[in-house]
NUDRENTOR-351687 format. One record per atom (N, C-alpha, C): residue number from 1; residue in one letter; x, y, z. Coordinates in Angstrom, 1 decimal, decimal comma, always signed. Each point is the difference from the previous one (the first is absolute). Example, Ala and Ser with C-alpha at 12.3 -4.5 7.8 and 13.67 -1.06 7.14 Angstrom:
2
  num  residu      xx      yy      zz
    1       A   +13,2    -5,7    +7,8
    1       A    -0,9    +1,2    +0,0
    1       A    +0,9    +1,2    +0,0
    2       S    -0,4    +1,1    -0,7
    2       S    +0,9    +1,1    +0,0
    2       S    -0,8    +1,1    +0,8
END
This chain:
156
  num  residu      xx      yy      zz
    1       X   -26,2   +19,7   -34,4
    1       X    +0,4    -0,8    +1,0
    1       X    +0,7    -1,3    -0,5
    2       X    -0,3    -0,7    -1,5
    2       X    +0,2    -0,9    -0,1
    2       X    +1,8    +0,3    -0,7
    3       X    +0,6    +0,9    +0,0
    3       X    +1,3    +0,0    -0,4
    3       X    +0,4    +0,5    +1,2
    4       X    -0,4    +0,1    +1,1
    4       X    +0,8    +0,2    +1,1
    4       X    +0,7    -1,1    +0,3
    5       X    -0,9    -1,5    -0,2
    5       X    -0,2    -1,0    +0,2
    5       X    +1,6    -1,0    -0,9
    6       X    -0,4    +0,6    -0,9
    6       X    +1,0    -0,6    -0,8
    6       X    +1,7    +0,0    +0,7
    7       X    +0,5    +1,5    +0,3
    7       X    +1,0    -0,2    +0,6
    7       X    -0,1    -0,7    +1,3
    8       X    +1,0    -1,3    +0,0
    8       X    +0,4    -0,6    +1,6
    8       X    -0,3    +0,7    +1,3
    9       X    +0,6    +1,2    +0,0
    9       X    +0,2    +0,7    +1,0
    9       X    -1,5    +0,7    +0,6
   10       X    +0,0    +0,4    -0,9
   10       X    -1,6    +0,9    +0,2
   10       X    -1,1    -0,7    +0,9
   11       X    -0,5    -0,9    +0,1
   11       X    -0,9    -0,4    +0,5
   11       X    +0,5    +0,0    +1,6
   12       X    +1,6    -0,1    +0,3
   12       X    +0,3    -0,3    +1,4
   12       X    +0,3    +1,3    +0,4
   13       X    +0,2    +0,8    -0,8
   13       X    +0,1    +1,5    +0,0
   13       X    -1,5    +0,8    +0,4
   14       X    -0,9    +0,1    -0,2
   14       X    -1,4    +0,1    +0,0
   14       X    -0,5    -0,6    +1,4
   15       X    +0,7    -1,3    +0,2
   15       X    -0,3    -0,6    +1,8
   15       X    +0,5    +0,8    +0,9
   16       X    +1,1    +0,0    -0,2
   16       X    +0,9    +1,1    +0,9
   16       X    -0,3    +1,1    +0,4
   17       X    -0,8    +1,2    -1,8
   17       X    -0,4    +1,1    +0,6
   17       X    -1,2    -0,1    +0,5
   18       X    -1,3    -1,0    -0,4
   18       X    -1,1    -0,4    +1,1
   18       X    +0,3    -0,5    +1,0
   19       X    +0,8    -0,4    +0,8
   19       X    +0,3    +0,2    +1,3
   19       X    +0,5    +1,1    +0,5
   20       X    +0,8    +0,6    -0,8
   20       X    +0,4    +1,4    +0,6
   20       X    -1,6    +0,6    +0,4
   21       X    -0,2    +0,4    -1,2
   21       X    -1,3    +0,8    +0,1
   21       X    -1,5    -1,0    +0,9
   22       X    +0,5    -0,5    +0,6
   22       X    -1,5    -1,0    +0,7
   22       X    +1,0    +1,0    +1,6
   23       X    +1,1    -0,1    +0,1
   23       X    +0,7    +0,2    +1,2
   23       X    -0,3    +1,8    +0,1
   24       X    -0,1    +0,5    -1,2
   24       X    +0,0    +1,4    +0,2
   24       X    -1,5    +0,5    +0,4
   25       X    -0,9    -1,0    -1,1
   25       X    -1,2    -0,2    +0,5
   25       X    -0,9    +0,0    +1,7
   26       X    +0,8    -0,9    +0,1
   26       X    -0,4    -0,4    +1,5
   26       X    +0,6    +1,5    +1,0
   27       X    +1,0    +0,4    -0,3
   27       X    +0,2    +1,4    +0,9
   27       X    -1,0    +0,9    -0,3
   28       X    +0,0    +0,4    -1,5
   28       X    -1,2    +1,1    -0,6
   28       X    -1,4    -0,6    +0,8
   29       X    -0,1    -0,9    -0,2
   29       X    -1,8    -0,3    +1,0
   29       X    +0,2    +0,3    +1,1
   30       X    +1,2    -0,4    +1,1
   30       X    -0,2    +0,3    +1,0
   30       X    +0,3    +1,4    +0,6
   31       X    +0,6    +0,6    -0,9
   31       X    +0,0    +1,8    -0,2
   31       X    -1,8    +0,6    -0,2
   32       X    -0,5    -1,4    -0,5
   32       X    -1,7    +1,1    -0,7
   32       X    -0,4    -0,3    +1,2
   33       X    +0,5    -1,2    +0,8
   33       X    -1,4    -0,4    +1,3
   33       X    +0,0    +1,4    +1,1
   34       X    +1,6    +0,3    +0,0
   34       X    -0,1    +1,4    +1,2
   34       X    -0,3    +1,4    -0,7
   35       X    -0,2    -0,1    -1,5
   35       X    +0,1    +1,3    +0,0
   35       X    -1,3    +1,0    +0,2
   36       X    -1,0    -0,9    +0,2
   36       X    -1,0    +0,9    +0,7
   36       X    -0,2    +0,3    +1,8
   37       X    +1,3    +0,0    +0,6
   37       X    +0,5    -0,3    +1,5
   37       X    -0,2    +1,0    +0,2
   38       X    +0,0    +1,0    +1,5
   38       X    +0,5    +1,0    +0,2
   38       X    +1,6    +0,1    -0,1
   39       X    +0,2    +1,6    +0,0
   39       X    +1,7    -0,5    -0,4
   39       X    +0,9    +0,0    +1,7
   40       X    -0,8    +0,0    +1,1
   40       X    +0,6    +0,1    +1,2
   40       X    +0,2    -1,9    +0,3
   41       X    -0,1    -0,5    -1,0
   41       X    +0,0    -1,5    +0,4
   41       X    +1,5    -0,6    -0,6
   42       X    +0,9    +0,4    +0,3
   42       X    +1,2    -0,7    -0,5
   42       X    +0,2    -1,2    +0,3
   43       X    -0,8    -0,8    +0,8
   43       X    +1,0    -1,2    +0,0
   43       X    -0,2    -0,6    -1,6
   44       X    -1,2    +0,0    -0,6
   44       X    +0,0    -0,3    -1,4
   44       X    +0,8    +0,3    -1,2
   45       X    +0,6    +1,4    +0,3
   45       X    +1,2    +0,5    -0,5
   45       X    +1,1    -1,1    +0,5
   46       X    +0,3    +0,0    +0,9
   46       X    +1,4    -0,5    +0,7
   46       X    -0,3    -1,5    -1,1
   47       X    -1,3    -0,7    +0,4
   47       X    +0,0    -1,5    -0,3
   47       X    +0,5    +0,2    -2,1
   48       X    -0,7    +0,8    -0,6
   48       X    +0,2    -0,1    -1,0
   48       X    +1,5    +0,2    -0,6
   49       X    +0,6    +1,4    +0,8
   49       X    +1,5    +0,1    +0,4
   49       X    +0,7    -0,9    -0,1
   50       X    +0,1    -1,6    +0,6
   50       X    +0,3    -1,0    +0,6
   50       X    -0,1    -0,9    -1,2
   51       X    -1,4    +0,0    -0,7
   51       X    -0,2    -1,7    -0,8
   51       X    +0,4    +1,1    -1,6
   52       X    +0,7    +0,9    +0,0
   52       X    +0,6    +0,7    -1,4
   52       X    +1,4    -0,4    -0,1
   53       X    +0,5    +0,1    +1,6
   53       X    +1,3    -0,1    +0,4
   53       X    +0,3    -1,4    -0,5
   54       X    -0,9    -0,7    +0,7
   54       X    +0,2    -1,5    -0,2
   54       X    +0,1    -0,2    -1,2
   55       X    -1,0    +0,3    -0,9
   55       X    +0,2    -0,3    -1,4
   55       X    +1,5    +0,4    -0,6
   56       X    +0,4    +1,0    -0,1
   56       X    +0,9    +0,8    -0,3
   56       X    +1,5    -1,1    +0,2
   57       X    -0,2    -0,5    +1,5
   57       X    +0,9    -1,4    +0,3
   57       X    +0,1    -0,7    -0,7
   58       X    -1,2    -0,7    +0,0
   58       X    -0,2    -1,2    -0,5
   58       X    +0,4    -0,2    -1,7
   59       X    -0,6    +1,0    +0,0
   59       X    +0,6    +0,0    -1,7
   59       X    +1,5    +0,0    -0,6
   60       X    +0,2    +0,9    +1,3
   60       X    +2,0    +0,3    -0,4
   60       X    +0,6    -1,4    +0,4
   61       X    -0,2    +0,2    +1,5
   61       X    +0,2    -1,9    +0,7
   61       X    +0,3    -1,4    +0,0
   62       X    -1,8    -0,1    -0,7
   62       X    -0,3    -1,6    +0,2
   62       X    +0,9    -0,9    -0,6
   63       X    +1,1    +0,5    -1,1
   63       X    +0,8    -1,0    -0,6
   63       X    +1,3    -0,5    +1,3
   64       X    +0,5    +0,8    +0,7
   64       X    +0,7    -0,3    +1,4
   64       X    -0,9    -0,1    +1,4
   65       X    -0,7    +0,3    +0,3
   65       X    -1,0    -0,5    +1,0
   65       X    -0,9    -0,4    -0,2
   66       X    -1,0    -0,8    +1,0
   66       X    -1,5    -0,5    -0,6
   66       X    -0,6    +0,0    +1,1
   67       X    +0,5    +0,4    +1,3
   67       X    -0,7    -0,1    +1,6
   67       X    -0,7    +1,2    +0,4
   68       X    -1,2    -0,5    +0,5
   68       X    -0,4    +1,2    +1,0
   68       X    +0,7    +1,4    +0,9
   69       X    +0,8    -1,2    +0,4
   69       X    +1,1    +0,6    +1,0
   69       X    +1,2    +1,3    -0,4
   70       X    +0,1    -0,6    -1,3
   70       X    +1,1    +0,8    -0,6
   70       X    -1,1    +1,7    -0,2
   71       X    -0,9    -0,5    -1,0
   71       X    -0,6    +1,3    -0,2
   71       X    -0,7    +1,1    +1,2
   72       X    -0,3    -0,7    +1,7
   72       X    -0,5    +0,7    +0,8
   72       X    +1,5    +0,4    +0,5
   73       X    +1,2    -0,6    +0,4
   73       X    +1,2    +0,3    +0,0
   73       X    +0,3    +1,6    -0,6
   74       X    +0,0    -0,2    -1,7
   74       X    +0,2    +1,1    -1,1
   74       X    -1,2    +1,7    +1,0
   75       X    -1,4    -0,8    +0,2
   75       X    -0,6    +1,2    +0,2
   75       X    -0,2    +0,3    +1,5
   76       X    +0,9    -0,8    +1,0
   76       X    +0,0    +0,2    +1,2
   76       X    -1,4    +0,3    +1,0
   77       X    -0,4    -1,5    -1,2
   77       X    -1,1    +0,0    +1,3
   77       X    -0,2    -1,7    +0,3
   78       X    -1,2    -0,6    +0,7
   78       X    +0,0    -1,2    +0,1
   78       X    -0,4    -0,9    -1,2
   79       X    +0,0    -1,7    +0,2
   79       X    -0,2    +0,0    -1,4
   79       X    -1,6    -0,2    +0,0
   80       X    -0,8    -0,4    +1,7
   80       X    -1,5    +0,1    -0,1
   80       X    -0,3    +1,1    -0,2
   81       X    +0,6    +1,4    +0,3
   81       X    -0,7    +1,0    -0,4
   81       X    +0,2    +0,3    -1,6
   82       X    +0,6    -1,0    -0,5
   82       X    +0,3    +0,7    -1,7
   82       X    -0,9    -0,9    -0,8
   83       X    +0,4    -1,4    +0,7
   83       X    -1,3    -0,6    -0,5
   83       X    -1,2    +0,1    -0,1
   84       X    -0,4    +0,7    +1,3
   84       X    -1,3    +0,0    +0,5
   84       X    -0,9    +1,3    -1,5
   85       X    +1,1    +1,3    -0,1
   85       X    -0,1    +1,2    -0,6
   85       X    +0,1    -0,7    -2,0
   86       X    +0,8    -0,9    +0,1
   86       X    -0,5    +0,1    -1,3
   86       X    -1,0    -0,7    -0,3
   87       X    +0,1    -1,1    +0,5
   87       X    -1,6    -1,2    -0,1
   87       X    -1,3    +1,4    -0,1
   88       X    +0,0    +0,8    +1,0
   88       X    -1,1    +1,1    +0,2
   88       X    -0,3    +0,7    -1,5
   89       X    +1,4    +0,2    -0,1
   89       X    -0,1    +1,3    -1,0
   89       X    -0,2    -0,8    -1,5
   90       X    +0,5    -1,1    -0,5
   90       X    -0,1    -1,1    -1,3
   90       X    -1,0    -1,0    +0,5
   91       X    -0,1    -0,1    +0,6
   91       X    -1,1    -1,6    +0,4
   91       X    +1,1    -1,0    -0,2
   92       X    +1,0    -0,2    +0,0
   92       X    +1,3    -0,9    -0,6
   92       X    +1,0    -0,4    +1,3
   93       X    +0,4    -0,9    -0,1
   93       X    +1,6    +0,3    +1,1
   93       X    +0,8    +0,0    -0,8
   94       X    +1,0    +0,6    +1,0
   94       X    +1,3    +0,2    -0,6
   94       X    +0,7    -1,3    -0,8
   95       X    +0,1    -1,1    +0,7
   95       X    +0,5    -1,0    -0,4
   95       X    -0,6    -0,5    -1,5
   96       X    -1,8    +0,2    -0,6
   96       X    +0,1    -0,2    -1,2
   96       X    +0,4    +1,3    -0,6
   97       X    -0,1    +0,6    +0,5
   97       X    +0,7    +1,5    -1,5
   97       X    +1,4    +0,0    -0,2
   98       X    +0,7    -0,9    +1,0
   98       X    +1,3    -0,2    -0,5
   98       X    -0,1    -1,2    -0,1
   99       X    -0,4    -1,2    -0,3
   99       X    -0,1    -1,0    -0,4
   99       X    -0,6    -0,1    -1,7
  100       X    -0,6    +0,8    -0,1
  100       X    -1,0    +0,3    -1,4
  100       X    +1,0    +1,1    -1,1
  101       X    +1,1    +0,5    +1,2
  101       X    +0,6    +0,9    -0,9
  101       X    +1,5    -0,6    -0,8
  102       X    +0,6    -1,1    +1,1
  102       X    +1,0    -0,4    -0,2
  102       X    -1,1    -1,4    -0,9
  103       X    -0,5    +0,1    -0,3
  103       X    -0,8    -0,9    -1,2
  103       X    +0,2    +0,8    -1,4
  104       X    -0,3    +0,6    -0,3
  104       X    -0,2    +1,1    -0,8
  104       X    +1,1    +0,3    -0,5
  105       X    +1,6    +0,1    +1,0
  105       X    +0,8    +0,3    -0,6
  105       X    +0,9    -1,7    -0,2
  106       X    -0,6    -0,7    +0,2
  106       X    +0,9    -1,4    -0,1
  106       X    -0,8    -0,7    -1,3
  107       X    -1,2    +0,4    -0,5
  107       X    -0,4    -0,2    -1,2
  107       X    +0,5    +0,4    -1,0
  108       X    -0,1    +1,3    +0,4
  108       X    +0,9    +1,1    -1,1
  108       X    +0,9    -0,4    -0,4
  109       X    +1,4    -0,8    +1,0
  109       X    +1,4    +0,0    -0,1
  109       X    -0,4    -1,3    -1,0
  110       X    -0,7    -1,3    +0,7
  110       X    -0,2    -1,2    -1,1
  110       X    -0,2    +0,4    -1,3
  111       X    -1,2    +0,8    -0,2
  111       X    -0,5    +0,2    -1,2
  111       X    +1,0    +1,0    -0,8
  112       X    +0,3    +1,1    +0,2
  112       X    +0,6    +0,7    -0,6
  112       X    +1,3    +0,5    -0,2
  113       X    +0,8    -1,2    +0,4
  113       X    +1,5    +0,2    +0,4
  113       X    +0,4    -1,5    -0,5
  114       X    +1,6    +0,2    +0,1
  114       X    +0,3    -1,4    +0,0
  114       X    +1,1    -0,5    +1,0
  115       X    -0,2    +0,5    +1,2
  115       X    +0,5    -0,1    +1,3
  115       X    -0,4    -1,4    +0,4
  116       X    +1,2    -0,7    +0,4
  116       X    -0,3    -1,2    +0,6
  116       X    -0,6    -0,3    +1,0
  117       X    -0,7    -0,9    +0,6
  117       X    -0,4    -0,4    +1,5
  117       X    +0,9    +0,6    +1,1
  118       X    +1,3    -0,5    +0,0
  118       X    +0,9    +0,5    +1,0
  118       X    +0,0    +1,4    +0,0
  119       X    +0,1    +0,9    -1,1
  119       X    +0,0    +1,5    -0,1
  119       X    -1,2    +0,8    +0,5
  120       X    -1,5    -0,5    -0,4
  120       X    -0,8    +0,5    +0,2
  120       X    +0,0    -0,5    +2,1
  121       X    +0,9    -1,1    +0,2
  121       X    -0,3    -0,3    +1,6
  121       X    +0,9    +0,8    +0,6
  122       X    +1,1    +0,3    -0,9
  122       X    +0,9    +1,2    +0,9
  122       X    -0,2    +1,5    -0,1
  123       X    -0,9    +0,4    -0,8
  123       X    -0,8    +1,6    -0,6
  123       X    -0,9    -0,1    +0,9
  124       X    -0,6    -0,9    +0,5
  124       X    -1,2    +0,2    +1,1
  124       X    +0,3    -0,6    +1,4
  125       X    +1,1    -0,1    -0,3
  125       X    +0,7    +0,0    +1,8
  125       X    -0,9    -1,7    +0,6
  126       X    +0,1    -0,8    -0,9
  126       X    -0,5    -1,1    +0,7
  126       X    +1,3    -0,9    +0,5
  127       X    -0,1    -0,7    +1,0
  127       X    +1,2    -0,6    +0,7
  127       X    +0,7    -0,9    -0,9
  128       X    -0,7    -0,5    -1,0
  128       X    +0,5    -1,2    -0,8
  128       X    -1,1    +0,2    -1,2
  129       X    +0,6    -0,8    -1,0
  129       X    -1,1    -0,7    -1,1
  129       X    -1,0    -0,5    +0,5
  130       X    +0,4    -1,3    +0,5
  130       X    -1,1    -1,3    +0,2
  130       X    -1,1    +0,9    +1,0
  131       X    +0,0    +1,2    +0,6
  131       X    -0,6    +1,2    +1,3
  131       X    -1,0    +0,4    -1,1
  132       X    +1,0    +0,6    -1,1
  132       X    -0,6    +0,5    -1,1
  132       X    -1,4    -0,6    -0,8
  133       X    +0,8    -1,6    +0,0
  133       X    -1,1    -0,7    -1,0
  133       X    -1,1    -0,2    +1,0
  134       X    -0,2    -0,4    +1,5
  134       X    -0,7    -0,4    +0,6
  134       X    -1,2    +1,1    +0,1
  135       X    +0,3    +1,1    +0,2
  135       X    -0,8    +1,5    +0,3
  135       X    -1,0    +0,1    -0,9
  136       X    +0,9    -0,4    -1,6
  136       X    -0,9    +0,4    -1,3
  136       X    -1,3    -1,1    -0,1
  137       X    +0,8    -1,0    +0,6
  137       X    -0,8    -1,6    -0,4
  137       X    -1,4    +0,3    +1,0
  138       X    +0,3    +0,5    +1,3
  138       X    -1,2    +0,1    +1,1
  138       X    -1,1    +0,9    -0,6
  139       X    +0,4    +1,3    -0,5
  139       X    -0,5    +0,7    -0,8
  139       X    -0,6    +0,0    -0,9
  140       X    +0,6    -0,5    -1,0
  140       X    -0,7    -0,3    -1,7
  140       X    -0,4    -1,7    +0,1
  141       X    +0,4    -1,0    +0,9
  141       X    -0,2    -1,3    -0,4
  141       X    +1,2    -0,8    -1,0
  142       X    +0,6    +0,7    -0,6
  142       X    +0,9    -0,2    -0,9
  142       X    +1,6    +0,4    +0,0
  143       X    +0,9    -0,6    -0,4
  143       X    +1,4    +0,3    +0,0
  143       X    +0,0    +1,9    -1,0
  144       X    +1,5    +0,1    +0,3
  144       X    -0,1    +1,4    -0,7
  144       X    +0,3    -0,5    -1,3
  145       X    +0,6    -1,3    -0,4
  145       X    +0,5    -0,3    -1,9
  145       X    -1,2    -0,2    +0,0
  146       X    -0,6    -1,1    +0,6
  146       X    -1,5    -0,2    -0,6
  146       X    -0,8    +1,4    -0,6
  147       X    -0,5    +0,9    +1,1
  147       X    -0,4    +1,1    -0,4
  147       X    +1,2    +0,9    -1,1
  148       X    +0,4    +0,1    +0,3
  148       X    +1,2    +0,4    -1,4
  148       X    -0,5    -0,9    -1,6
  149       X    +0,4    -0,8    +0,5
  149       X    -0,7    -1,1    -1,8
  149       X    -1,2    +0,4    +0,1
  150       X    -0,9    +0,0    +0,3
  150       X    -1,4    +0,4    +0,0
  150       X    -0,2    +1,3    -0,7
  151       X    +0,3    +1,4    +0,7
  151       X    +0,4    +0,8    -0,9
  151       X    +0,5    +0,2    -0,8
  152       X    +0,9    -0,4    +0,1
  152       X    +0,4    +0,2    -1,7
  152       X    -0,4    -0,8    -1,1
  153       X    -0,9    -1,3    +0,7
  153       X    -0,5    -0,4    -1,5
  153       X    -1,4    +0,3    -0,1
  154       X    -0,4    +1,2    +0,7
  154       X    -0,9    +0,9    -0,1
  154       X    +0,2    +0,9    -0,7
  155       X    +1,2    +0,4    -0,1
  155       X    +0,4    +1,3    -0,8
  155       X    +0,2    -0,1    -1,6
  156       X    +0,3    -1,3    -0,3
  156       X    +0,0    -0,4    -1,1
  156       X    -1,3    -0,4    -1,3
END
């Protein structure tokens, strides 16, 4: 583990796939809670149907959308009933698993790239920089250079 460490990348690479896998996670549990169901109970089917779908979005997505709306839109249903189904099915809402995900990938771009502020605010569809810096700052507490120098004089 300790030369995973060594390369820059690795450690934000490792966050990434622990979020993936916490998000794959959270479906697999909620796949074990029905699977001792009868099988004439589909709405359980249908709901898990739904919060895979969602995932499946969000992942491809969240770098051009980040709203509720868009993703109940995509799966043509409402966005309380999409909300309501994944909160059920992750214990989560939607808005942090795309908030926690577009984290994950805006670390990554800091840490492991050398994409500017402006770039990384027009790769993730934010309206402006200063949109950009504000989101990260609410978030982390800190500017994205700040957190950028910080890493990297971690890495050294």
């Amino acid at each position: 583990m300790k030369d995973l460490d060594k390369d820059k990348g690795n450690s934000n690479r490792i966050e990434i796939i622990s979020s993936m896998l916490t998000a794959l996670l959270y479906i697999l549990g909620a796949e074990s809670r029905y699977a001792g169901l009868p099988q004439k109970n589909h709405k359980n089917k249908k709901h898990q149907a739904l919060s895979e779908r969602f995932f499946e979005l969000m992942f491809r997505d969240f770098r051009k959308d980040r709203t509720v709306k868009y993703y109940a839109w995509q799966m043509n249903v409402s966005t309380h009933y999409l909300s309501r189904i994944i909160h059920q099915q992750t214990g989560r809402t939607i808005k942090d698993w795309i908030a926690d995900t577009l984290m994950v990938e805006v670390k990554y771009y800091l840490t492991c790239t050398d994409k500017t502020i402006e770039e990384i605010s027009e790769t993730l569809s934010f309206c402006s920089p200063s949109a950009f810096i504000q989101y990260f700052k609410s978030k982390t507490g800190c500017t994205p250079f700040k957190y950028r120098r910080d890493q990297n004089l971690k890495t050294q």
